[in-house]
N, C-alpha and C positions, 0 to 999 in steps of 0.2 A: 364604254357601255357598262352596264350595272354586271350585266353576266359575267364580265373578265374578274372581275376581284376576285371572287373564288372559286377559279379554275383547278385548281389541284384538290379540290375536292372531290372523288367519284362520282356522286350525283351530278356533281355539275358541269361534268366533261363535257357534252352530248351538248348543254345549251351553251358553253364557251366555245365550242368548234364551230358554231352556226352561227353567234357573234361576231367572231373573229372571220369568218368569211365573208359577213356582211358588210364589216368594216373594211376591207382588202377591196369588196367592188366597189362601195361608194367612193372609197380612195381613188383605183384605175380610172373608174367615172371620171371623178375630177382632173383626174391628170389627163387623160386623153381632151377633157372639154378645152383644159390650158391649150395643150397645143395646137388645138384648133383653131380656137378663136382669138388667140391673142397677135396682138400684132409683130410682124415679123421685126421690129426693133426690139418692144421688149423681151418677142421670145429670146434675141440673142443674148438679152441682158440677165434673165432670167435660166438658161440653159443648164448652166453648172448644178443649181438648184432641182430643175427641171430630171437631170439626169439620178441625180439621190433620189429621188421619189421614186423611178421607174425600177434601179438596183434595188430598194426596199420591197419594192412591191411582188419583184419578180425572186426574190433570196430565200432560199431553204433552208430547212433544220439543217441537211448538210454542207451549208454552204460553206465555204473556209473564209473570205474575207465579207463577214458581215456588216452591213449597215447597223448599230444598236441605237445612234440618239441621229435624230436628225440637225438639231443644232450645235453640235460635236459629232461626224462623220469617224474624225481619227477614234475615239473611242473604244475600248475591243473590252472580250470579256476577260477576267484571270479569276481562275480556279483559287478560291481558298482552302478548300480541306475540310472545312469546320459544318457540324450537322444541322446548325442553326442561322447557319448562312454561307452557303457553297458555293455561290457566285460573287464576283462584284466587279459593277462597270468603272472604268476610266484608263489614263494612260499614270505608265510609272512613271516617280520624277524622283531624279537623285541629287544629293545636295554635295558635291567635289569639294566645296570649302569646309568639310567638317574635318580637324584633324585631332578626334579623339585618341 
């Protein structure tokens, strides 16, 4: 939704927190409609799936093992430091064959 892009701006706290709630129920909505209605073979097939959505939906600021991308589950956050970008998602990856 339009409101989320400039959420860290003061004015626009108040209509990003009503967005982002809005968005969390039509989500639930949806996920509760799946398990409702779908058939019980492909809810099995769909489950695993099924279950990232409910962990996202249900996950808090202070959660410790967060959901961050849903097409990348492993993904986590790592702290950079730096004031112009203080976050940054993915996993680490080290290269054993360098022998500088």
């Amino acid at each position: 939704m339009q409101a989320q892009r400039f959420r860290n701006h003061p004015k626009n706290y108040q209509k990003a927190k009503r967005s982002a709630r809005k968005l969390k129920t039509i989500a639930a909505r949806l996920v509760r409609e799946l398990k409702r209605k779908l058939p019980e073979n492909l809810y099995k097939t769909y489950l695993k799936e099924i279950k990232i959505f409910e962990q996202v939906l249900s996950q808090n600021k202070d959660n410790k093992d967060k959901i961050y991308s849903l097409h990348e589950p492993q993904v986590y956050c790592v702290a950079k430091g730096k004031e112009h970008k203080r976050y940054e998602f993915g996993t680490k990856a080290g290269n054993s064959s360098y022998k500088g």
